[in-house]
C-alpha positions in Angstrom: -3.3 -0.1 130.4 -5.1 0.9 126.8 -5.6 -1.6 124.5 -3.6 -0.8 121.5 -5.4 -0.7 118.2 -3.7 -2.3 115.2 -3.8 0.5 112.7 -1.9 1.5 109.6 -1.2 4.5 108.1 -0.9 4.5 103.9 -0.9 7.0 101.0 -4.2 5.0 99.5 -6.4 4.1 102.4 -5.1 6.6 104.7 -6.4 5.3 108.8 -6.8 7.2 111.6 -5.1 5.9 115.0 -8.6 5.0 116.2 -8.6 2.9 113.6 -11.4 4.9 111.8 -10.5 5.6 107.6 -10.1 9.0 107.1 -11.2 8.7 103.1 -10.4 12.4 102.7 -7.2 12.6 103.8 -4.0 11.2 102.1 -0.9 11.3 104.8 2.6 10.3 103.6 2.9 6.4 103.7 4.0 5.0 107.1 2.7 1.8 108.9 1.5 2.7 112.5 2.3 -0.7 114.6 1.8 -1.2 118.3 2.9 -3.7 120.4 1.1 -5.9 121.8 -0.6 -9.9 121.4 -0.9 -9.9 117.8 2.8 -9.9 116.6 1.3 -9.0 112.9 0.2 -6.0 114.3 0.2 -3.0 111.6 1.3 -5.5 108.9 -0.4 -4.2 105.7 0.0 -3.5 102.1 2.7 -1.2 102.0 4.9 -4.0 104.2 3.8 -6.9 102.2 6.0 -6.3 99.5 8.3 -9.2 99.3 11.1 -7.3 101.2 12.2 -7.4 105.0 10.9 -4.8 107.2 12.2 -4.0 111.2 9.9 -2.3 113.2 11.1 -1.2 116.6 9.9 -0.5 120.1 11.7 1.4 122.9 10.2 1.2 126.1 11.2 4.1 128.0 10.7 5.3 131.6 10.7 7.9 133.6 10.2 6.8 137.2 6.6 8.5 137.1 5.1 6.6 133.7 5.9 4.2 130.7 6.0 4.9 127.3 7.0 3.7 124.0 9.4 4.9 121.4 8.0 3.9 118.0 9.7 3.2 114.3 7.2 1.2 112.3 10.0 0.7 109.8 13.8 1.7 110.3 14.7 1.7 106.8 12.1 3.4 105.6 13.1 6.7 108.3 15.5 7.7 105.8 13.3 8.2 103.3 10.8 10.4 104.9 8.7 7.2 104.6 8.4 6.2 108.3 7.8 8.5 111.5 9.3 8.3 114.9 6.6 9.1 117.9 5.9 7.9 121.4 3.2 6.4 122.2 2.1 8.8 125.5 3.2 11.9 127.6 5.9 11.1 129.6 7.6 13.2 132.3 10.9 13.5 133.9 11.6 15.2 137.3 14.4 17.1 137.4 14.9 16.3 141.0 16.5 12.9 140.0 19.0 14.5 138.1 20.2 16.6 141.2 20.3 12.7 143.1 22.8 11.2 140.2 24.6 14.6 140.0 25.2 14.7 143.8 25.7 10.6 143.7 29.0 11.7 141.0 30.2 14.5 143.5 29.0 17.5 141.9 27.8 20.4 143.4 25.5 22.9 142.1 24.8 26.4 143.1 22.0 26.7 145.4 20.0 28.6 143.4 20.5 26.0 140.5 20.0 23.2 143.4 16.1 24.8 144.3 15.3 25.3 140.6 16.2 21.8 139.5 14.4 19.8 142.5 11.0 22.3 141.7 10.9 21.8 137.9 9.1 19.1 135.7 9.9 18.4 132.7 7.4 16.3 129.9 7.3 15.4 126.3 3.7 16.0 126.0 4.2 14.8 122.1 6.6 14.0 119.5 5.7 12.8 116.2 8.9 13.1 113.8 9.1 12.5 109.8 12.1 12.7 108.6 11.9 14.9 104.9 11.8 12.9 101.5 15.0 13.3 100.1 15.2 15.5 97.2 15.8 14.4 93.5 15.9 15.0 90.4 16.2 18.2 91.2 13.2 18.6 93.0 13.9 19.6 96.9 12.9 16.8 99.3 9.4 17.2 100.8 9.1 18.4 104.5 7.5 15.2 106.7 4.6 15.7 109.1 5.9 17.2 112.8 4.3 17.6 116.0 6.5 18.1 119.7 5.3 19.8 122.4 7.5 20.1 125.6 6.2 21.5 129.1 8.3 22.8 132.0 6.7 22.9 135.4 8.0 25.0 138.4 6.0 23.6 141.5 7.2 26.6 143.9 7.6 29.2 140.5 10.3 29.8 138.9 11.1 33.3 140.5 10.9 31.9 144.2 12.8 28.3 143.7 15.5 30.9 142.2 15.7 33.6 144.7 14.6 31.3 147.5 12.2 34.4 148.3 8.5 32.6 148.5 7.1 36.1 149.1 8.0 37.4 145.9 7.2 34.0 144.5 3.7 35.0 146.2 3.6 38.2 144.2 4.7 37.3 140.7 5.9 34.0 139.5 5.8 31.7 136.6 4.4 28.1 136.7 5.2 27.1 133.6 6.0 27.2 129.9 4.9 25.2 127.0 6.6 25.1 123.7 5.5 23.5 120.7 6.4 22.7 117.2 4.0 22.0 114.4 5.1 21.3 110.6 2.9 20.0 108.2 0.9 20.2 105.1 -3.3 20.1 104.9 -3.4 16.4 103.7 -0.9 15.5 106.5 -2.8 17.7 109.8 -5.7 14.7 109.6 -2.7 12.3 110.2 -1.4 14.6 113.7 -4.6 15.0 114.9 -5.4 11.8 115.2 -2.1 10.8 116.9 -2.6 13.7 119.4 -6.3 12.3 120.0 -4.5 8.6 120.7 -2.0 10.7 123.0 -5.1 12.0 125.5 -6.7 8.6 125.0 -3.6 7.0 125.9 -2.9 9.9 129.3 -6.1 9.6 130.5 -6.6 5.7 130.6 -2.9 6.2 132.5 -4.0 8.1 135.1 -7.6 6.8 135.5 
């Protein structure tokens, strides 16, 4: 597994998840803290303030790879002052829903049945600021965004639905990315180096 740097993310010394300063960018304040040996990990001026922070990690899995849900600070979420992002890709096979659904006594349509054991489904990214509130009647400001989602049809779509490989053969689709992006110039710096840490992260996982 990657070592995880120790990097944080503030409105003054803005740093990149590589742990390089990116002097000419300025991304909303948020503390980017990994888990790992050092427990102090990410601590920095913006949490040394006197006041208690909670940082969380969710380890999730998928059968196929690990990954991490991060909130560098829970109270600060509210705000717009924190993000929410995982740590790397992780993918889900639909055929292990079609296992729990048949383990509960439900049965699908066939058609549903093929399309559901041939399709992959991955969170490729998600990086999620909540806006800043608004106030003083001033609207709140939109936080920085990035998700991308990928479906996978290992057969194709058209010939796990019609159970026809030969038209499958002729014309099919293999799959379909969708992805959201939301963010001002001062905060794209901040998303492209999480995406970098992403493929850094992937490729160390499959390697």
């Amino acid at each position: 597994m990657a070592k995880r740097a120790s990097t944080s993310v503030s409105s003054d010394t803005p740093v990149s998840f590589d742990g390089e300063a990116n002097t000419d960018a300025s991304p909303p304040a948020a503390s980017v803290a990994y888990p790992g040996g050092n427990v102090l990990s990410g601590v920095d001026d913006t949490l040394a303030d006197g006041a208690p922070h909670v940082g969380v990690a969710i380890a999730v899995s998928s059968g196929m790879q690990d990954s991490l849900i991060m909130i560098p600070d829970v109270a600060k979420v509210k705000k717009g002052e924190s993000p929410i992002y995982i740590t790397r890709p992780i993918t889900l096979k639909l055929e292990k829903l079609t296992a729990f659904l048949k383990n509960k006594s439900i049965t699908l349509p066939p058609e549903l049945d093929r399309l559901l054991k041939d399709t992959t489904v991955a969170c490729d990214a998600f990086y999620f600021t909540p806006n800043t509130p608004a106030a003083d009647n001033k609207p709140g400001k939109p936080g920085p965004k990035l998700m991308q989602f990928r479906l996978q049809f290992n057969n194709g779509l058209i010939a796990s639905l019609t159970g026809d490989e030969d038209i499958g053969e002729l014309f099919d689709v293999k799959g379909v990315y969708v992805r959201y992006v939301q963010c001002d110039p001062d905060q794209l710096k901040l998303l492209t180096a999480y995406a970098a840490e992403l493929a850094r992260e992937d490729k160390q996982a499959t390697q």
